[in-house]
PDB file of N, CA, C and O in Angstrom:
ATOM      1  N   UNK A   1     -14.078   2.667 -13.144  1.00  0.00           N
ATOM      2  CA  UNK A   1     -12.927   3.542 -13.153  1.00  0.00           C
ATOM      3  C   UNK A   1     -11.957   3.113 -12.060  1.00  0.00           C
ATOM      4  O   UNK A   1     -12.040   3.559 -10.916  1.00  0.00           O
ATOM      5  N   UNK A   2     -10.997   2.196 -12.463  1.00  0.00           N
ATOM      6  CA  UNK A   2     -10.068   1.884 -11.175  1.00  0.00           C
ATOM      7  C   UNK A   2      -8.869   3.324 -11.705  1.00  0.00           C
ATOM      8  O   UNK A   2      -8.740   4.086 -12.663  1.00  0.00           O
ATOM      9  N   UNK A   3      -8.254   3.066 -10.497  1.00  0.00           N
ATOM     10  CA  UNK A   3      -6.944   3.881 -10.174  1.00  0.00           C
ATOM     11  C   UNK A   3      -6.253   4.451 -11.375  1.00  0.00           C
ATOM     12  O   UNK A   3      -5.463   3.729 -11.984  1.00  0.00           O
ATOM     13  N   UNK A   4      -6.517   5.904 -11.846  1.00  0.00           N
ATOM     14  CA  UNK A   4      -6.009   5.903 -13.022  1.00  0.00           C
ATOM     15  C   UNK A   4      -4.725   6.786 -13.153  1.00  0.00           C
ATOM     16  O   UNK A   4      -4.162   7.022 -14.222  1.00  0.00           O
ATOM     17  N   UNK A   5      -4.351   7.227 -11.971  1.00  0.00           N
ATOM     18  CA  UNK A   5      -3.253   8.187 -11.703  1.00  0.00           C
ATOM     19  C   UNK A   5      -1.594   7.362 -12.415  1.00  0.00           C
ATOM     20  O   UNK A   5      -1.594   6.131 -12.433  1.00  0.00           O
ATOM     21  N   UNK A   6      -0.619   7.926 -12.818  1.00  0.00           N
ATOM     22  CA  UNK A   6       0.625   6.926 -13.234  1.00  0.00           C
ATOM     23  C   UNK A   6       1.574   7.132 -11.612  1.00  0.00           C
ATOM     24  O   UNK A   6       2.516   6.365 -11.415  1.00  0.00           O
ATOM     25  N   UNK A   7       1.383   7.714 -11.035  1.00  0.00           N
ATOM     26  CA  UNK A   7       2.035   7.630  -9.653  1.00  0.00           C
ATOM     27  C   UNK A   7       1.444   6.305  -8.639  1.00  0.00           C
ATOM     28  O   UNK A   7       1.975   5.409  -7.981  1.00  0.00           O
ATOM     29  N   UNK A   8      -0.090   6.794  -8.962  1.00  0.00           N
ATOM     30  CA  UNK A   8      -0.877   5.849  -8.186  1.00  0.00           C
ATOM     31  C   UNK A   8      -0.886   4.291  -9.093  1.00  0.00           C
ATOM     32  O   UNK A   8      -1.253   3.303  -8.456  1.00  0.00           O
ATOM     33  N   UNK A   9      -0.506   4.121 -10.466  1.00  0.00           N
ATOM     34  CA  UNK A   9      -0.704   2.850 -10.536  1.00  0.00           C
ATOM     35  C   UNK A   9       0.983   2.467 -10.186  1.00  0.00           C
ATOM     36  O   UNK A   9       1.002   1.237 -10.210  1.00  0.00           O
ATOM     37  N   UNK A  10       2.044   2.839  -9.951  1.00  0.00           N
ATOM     38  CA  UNK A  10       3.386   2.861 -10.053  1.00  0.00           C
ATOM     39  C   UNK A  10       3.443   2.249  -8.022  1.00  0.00           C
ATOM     40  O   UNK A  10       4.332   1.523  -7.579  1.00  0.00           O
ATOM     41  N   UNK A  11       2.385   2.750  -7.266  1.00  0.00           N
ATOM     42  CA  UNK A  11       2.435   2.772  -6.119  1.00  0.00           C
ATOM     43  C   UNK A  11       2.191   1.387  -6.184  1.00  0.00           C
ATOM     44  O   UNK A  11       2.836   0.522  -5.590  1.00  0.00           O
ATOM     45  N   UNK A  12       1.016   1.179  -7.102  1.00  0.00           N
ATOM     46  CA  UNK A  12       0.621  -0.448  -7.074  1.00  0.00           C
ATOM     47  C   UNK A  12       0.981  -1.361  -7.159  1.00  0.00           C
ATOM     48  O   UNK A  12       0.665  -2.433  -6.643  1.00  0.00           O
ATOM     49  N   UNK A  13       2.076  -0.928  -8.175  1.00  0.00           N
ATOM     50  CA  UNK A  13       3.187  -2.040  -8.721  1.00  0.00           C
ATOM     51  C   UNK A  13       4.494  -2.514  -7.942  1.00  0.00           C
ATOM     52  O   UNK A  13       5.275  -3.387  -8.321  1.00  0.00           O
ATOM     53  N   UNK A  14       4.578  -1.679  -6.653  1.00  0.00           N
ATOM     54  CA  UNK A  14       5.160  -1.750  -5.949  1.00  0.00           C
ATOM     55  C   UNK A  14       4.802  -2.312  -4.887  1.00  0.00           C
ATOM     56  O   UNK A  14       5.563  -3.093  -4.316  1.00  0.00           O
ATOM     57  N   UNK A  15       3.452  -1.998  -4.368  1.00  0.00           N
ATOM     58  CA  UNK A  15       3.065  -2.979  -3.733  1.00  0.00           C
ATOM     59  C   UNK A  15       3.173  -4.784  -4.249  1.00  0.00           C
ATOM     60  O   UNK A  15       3.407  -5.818  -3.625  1.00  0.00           O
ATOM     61  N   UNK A  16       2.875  -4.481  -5.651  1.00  0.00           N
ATOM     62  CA  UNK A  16       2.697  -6.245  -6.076  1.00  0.00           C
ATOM     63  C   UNK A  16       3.629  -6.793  -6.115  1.00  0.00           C
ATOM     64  O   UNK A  16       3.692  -8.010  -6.286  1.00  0.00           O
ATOM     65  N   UNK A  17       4.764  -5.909  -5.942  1.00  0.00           N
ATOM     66  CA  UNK A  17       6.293  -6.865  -6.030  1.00  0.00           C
ATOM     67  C   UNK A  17       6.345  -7.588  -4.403  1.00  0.00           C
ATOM     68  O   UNK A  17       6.544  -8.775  -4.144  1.00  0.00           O
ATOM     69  N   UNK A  18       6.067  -6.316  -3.317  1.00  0.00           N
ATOM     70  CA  UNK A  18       6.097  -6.108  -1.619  1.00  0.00           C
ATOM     71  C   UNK A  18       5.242  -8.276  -1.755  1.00  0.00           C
ATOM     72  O   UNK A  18       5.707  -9.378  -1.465  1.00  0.00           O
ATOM     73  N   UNK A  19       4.124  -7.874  -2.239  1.00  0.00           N
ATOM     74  CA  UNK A  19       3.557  -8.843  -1.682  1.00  0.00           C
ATOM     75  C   UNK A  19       3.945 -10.128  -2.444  1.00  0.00           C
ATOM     76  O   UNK A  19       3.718 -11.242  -1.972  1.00  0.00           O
ATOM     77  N   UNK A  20       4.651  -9.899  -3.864  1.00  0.00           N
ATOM     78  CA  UNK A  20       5.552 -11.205  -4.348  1.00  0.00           C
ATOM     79  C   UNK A  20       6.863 -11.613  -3.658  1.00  0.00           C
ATOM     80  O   UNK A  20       7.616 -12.509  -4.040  1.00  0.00           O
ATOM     81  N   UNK A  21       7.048 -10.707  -2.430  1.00  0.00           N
ATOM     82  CA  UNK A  21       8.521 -10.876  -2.079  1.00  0.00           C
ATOM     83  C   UNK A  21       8.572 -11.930  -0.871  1.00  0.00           C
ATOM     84  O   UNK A  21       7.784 -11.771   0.061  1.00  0.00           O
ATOM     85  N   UNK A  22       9.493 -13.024  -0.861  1.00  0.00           N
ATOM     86  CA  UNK A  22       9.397 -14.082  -0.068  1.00  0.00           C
ATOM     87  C   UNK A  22      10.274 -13.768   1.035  1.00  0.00           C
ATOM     88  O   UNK A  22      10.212 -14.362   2.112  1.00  0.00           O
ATOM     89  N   UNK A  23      11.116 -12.810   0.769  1.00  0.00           N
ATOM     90  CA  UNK A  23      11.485 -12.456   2.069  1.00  0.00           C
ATOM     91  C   UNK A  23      10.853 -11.415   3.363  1.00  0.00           C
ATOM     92  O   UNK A  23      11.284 -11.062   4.461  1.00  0.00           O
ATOM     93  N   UNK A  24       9.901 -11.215   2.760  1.00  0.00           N
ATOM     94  CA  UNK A  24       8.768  -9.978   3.383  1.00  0.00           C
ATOM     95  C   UNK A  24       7.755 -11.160   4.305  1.00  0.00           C
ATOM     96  O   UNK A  24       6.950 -11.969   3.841  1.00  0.00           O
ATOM     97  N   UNK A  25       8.198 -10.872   6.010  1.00  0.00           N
ATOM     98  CA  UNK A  25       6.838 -11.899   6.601  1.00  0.00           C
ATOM     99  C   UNK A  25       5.084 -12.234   5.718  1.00  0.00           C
ATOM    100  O   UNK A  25       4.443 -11.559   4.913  1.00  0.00           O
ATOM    101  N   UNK A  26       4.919 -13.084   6.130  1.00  0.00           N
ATOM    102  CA  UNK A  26       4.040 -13.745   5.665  1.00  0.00           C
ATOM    103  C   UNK A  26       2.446 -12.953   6.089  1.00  0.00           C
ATOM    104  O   UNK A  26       1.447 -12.838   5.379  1.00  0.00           O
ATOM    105  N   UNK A  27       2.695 -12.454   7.615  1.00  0.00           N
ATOM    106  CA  UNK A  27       1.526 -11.465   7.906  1.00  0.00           C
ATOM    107  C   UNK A  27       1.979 -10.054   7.185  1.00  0.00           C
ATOM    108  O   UNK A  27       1.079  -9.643   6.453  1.00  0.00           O
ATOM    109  N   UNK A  28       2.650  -9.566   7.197  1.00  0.00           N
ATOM    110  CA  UNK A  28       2.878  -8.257   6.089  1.00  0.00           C
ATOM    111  C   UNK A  28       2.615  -8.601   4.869  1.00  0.00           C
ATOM    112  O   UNK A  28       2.121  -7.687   4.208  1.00  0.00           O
ATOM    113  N   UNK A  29       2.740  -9.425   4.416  1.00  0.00           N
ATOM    114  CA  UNK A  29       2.067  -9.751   2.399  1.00  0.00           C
ATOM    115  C   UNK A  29       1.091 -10.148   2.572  1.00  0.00           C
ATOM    116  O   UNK A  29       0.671 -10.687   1.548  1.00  0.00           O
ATOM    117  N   UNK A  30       0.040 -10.219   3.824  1.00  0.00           N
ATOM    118  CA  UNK A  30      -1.033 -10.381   3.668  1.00  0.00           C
ATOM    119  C   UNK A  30      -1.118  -8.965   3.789  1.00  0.00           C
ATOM    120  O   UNK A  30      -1.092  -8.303   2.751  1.00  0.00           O
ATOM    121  N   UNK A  31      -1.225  -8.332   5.017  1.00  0.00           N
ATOM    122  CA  UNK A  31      -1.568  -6.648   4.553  1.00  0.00           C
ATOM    123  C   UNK A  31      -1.797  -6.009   3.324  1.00  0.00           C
ATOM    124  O   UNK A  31      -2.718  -5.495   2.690  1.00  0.00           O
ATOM    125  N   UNK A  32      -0.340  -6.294   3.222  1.00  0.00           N
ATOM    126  CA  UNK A  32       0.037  -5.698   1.978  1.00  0.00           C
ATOM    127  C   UNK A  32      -1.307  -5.518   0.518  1.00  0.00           C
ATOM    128  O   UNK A  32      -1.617  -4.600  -0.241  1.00  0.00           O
ATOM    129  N   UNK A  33      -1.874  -7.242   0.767  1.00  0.00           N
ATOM    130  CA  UNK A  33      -2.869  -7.775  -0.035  1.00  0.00           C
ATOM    131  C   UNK A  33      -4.141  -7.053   0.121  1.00  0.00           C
ATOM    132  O   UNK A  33      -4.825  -6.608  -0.800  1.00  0.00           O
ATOM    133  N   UNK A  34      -4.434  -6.970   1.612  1.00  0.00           N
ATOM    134  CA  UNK A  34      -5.745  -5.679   1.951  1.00  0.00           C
ATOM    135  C   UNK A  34      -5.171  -4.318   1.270  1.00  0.00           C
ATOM    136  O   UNK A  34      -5.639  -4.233   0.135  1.00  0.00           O
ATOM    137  N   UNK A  35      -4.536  -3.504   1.499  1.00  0.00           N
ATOM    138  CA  UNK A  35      -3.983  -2.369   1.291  1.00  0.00           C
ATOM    139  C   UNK A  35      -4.401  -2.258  -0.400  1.00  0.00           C
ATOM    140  O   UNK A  35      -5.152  -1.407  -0.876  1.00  0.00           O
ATOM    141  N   UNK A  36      -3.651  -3.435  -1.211  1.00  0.00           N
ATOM    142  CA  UNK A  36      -3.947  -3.481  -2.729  1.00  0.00           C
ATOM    143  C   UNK A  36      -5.762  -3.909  -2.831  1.00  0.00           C
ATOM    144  O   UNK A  36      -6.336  -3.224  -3.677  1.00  0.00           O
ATOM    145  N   UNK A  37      -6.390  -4.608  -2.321  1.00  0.00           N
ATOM    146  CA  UNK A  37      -7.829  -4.528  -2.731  1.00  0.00           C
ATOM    147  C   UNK A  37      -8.802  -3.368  -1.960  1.00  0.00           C
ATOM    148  O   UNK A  37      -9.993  -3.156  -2.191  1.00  0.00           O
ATOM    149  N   UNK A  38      -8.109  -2.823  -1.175  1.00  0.00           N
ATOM    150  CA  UNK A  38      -8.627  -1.855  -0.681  1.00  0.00           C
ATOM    151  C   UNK A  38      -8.544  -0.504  -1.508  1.00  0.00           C
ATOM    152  O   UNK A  38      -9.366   0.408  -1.414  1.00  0.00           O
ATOM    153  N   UNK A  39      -7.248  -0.511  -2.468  1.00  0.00           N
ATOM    154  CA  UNK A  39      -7.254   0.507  -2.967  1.00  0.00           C
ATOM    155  C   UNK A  39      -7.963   0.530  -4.369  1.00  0.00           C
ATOM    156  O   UNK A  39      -8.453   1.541  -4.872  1.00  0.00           O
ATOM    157  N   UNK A  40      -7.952  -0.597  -4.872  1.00  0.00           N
ATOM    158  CA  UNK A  40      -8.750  -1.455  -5.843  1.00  0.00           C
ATOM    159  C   UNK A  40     -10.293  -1.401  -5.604  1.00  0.00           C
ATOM    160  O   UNK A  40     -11.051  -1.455  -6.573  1.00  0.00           O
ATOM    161  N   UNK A  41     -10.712  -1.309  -4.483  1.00  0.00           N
ATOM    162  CA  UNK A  41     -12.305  -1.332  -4.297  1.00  0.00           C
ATOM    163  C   UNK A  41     -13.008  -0.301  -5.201  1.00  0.00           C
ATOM    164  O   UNK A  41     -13.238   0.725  -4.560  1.00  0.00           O
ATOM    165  N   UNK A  42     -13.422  -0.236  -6.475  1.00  0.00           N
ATOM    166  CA  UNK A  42     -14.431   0.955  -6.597  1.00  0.00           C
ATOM    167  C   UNK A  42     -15.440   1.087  -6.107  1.00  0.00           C
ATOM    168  O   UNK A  42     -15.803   2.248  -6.297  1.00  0.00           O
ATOM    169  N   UNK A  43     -16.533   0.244  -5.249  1.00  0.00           N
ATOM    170  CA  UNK A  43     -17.439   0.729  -4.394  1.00  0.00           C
ATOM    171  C   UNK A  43     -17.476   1.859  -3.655  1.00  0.00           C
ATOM    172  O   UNK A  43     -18.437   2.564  -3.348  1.00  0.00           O
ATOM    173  N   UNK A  44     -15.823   1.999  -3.293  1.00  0.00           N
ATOM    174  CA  UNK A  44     -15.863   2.949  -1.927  1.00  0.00           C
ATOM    175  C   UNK A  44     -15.233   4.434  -2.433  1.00  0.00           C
ATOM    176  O   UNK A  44     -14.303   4.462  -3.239  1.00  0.00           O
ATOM    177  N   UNK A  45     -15.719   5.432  -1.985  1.00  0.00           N
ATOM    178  CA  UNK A  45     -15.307   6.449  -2.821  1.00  0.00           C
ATOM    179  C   UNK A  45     -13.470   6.369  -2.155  1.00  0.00           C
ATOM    180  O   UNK A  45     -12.887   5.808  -1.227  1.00  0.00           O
ATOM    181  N   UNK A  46     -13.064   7.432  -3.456  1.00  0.00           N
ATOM    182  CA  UNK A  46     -11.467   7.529  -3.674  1.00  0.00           C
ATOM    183  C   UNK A  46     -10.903   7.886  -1.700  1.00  0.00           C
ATOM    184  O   UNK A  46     -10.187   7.302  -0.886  1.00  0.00           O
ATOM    185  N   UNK A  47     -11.500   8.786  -1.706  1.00  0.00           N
ATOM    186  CA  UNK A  47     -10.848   8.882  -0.090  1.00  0.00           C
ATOM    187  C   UNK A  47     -10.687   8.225   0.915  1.00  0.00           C
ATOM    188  O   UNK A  47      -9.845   8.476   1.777  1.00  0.00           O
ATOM    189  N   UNK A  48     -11.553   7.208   0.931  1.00  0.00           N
ATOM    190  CA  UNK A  48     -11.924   6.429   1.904  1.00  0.00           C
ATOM    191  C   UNK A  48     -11.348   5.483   1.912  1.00  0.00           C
ATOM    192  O   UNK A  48     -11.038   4.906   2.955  1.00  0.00           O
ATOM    193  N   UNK A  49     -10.886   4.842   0.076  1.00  0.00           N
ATOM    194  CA  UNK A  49      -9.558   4.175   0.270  1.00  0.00           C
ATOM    195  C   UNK A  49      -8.639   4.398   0.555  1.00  0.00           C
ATOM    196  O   UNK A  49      -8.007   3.520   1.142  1.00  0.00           O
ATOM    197  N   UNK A  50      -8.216   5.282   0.388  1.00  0.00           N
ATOM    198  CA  UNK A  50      -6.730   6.065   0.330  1.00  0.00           C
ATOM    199  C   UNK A  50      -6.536   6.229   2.434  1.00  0.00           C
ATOM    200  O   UNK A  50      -5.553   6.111   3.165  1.00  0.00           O
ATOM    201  N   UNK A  51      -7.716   6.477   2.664  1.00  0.00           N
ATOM    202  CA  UNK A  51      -7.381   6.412   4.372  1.00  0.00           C
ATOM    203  C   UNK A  51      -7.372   4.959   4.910  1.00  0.00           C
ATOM    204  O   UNK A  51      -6.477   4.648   5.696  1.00  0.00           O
ATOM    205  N   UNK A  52      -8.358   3.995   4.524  1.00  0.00           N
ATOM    206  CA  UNK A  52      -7.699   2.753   4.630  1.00  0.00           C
ATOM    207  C   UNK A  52      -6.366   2.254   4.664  1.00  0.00           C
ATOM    208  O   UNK A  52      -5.568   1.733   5.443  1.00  0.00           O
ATOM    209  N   UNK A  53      -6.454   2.577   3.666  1.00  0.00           N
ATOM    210  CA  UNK A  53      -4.701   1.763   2.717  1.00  0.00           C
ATOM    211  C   UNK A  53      -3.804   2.841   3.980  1.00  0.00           C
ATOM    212  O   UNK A  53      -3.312   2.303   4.972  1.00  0.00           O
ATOM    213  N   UNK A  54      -3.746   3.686   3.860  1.00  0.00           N
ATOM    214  CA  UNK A  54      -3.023   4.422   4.765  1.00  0.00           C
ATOM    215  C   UNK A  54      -3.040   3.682   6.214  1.00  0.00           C
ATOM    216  O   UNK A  54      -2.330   2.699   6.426  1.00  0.00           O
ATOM    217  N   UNK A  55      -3.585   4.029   6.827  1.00  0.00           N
ATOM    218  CA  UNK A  55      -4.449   3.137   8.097  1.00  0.00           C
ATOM    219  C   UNK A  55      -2.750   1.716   8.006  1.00  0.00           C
ATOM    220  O   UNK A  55      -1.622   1.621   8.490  1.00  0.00           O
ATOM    221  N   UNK A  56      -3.477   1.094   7.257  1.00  0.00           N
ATOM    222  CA  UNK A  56      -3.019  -0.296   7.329  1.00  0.00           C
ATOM    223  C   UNK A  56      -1.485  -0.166   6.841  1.00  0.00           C
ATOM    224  O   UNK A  56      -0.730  -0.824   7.556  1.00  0.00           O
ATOM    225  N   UNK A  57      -0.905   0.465   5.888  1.00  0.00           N
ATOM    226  CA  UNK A  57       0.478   0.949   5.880  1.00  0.00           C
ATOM    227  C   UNK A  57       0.620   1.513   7.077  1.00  0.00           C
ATOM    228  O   UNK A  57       1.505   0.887   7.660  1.00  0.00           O
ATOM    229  N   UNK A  58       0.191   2.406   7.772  1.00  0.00           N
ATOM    230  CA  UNK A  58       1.173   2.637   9.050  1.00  0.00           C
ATOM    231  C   UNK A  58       1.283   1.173   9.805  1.00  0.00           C
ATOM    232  O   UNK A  58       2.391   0.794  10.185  1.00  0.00           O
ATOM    233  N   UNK A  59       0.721   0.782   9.905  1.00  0.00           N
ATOM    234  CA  UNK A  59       0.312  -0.720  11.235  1.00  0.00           C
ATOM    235  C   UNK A  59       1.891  -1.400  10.560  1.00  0.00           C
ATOM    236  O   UNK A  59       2.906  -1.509  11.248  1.00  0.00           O
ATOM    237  N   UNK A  60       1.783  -1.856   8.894  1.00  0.00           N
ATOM    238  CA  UNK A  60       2.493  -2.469   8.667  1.00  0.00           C
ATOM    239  C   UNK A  60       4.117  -2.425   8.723  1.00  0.00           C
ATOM    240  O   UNK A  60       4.996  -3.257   8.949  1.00  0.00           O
ATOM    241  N   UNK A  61       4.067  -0.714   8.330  1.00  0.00           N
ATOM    242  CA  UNK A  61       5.541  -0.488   8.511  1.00  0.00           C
ATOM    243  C   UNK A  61       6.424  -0.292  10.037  1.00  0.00           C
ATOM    244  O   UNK A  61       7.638  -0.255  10.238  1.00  0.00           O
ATOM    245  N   UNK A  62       5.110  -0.175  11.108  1.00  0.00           N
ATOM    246  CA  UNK A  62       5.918  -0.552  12.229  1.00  0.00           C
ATOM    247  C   UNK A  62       6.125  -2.102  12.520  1.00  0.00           C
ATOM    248  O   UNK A  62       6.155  -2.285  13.737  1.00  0.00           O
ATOM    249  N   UNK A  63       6.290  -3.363  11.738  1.00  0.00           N
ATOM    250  CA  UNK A  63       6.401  -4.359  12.185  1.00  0.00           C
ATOM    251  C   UNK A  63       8.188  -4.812  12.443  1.00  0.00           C
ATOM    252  O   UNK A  63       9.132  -4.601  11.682  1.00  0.00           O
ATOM    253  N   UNK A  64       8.182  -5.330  13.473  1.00  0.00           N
ATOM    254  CA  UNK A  64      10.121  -5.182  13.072  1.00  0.00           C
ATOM    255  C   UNK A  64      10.612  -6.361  12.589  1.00  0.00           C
ATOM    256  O   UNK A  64      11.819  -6.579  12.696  1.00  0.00           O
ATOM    257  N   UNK A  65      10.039  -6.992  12.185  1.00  0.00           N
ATOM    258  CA  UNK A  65      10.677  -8.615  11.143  1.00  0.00           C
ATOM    259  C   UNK A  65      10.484  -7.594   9.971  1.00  0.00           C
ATOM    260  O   UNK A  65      10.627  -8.318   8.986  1.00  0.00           O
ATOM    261  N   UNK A  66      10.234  -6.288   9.497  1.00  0.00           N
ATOM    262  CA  UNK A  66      10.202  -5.957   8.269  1.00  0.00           C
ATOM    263  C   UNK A  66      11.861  -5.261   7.500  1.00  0.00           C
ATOM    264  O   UNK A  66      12.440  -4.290   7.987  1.00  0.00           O
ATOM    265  N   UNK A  67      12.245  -5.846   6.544  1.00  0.00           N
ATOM    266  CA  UNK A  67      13.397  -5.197   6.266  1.00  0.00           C
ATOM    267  C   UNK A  67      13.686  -3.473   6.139  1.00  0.00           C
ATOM    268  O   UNK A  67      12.744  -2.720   5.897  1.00  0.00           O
ATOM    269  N   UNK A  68      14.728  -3.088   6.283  1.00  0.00           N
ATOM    270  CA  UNK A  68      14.768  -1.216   5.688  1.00  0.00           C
ATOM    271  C   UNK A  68      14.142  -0.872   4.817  1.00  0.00           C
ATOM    272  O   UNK A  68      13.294   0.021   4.807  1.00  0.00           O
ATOM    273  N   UNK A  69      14.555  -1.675   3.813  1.00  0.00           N
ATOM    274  CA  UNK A  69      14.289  -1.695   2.354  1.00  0.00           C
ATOM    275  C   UNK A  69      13.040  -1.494   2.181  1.00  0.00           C
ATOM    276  O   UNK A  69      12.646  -0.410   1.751  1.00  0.00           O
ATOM    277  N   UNK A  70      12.309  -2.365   2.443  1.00  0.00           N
ATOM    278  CA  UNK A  70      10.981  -2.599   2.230  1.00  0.00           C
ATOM    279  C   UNK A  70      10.065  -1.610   3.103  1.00  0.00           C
ATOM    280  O   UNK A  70       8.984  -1.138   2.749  1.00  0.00           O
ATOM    281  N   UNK A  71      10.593  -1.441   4.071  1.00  0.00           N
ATOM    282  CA  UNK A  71      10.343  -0.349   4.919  1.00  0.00           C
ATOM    283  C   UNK A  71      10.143   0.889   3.977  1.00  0.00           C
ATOM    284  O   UNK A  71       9.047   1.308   3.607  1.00  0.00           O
ATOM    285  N   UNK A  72      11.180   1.332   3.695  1.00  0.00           N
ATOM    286  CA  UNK A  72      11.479   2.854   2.763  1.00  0.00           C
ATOM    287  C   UNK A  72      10.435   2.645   2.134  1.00  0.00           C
ATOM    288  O   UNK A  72       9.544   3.254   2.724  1.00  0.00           O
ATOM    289  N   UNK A  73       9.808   1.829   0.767  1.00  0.00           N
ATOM    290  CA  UNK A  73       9.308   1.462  -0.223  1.00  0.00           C
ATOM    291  C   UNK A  73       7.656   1.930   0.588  1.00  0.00           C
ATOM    292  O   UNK A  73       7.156   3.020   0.311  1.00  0.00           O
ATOM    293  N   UNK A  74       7.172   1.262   1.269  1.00  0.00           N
ATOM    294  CA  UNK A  74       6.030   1.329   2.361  1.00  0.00           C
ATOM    295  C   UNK A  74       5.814   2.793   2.500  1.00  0.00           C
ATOM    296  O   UNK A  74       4.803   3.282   1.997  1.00  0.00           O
ATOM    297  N   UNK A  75       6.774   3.635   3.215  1.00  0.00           N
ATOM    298  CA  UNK A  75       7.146   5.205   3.257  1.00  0.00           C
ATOM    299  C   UNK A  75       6.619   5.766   1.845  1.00  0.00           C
ATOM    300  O   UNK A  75       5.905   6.768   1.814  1.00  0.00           O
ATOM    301  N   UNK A  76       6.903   5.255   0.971  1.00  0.00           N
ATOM    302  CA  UNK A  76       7.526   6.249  -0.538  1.00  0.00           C
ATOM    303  C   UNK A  76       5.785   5.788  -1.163  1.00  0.00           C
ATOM    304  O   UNK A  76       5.259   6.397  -2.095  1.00  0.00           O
ATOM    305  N   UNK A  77       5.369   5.068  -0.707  1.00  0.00           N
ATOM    306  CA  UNK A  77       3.937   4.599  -0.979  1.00  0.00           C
ATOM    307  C   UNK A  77       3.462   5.417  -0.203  1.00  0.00           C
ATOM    308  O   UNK A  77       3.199   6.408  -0.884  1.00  0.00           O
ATOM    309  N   UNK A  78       3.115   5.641   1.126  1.00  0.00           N
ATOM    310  CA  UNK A  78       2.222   6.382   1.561  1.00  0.00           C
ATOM    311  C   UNK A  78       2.475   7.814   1.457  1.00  0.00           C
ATOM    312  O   UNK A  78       1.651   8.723   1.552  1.00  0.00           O
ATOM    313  N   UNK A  79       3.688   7.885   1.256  1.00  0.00           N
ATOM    314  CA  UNK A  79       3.880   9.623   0.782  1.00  0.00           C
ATOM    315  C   UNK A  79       2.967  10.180  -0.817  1.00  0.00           C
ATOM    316  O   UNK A  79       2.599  11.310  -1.137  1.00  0.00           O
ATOM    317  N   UNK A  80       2.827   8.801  -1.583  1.00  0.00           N
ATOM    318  CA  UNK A  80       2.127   9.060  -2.709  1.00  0.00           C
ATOM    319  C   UNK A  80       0.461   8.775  -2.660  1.00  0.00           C
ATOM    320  O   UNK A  80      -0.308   9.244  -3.499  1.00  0.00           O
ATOM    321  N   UNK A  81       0.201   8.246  -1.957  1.00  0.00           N
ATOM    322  CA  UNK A  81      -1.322   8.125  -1.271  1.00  0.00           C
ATOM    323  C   UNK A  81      -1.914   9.513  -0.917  1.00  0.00           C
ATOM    324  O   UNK A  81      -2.935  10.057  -1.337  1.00  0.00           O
ATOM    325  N   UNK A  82      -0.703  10.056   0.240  1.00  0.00           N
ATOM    326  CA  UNK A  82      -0.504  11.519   0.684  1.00  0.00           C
ATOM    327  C   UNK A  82      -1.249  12.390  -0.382  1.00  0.00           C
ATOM    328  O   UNK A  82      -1.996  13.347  -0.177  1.00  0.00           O
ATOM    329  N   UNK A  83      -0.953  11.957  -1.301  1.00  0.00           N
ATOM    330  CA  UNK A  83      -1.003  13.598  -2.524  1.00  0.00           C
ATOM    331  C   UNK A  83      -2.445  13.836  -2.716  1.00  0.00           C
ATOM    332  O   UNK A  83      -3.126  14.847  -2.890  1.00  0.00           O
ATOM    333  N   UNK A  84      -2.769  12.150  -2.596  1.00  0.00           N
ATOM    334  CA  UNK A  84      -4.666  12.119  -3.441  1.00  0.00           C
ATOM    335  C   UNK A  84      -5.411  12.444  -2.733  1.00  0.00           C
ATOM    336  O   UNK A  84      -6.555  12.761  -3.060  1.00  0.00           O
ATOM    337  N   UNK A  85      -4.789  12.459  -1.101  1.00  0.00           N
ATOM    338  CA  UNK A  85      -6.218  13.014   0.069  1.00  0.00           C
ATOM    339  C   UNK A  85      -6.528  14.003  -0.204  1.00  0.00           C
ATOM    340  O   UNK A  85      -5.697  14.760  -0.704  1.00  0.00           O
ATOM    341  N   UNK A  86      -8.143  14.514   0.051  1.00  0.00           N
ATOM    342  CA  UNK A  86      -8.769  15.723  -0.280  1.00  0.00           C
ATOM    343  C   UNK A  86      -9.053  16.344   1.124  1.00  0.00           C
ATOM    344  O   UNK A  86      -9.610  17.438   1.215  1.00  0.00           O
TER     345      UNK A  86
END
């Protein structure tokens, strides 16, 4: 059972662009890359990703080689992470 929410797969897809984007540093699209297999892990129960991925979105969005843009996007992701914590 991966991620079956349409917010939560919409979050994903946003990430996969974050980490297709060549103007996004090279250590942030790696994050980015934990954040997506982290949330991807079904081993680990749902919460535990969701505080991960969180975790590692804050770290990332304070980096300052990171654009606004991409910034906001990062925000608008963890605000939707937000919803699934129990």
């Amino acid at each position: 059972m991966a991620v079956q929410s349409e917010e939560m797969q919409d979050a994903l897809e946003i990430l996969e662009d974050l980490k297709d984007d060549n103007t996004i540093p090279k250590n942030v699209r790696s994050a980015i890359e934990r954040v997506i297999t982290s949330l991807n892990d079904e081993k680990s129960d749902m919460s535990i990703r969701i505080d991960r991925a969180m975790q590692e979105l804050d770290e990332i969005s304070s980096d300052i080689n990171l654009q606004p843009y991409s910034r906001s996007q990062l925000w608008h992701i963890t605000s939707v992470l937000e919803k699934f914590q129990t």
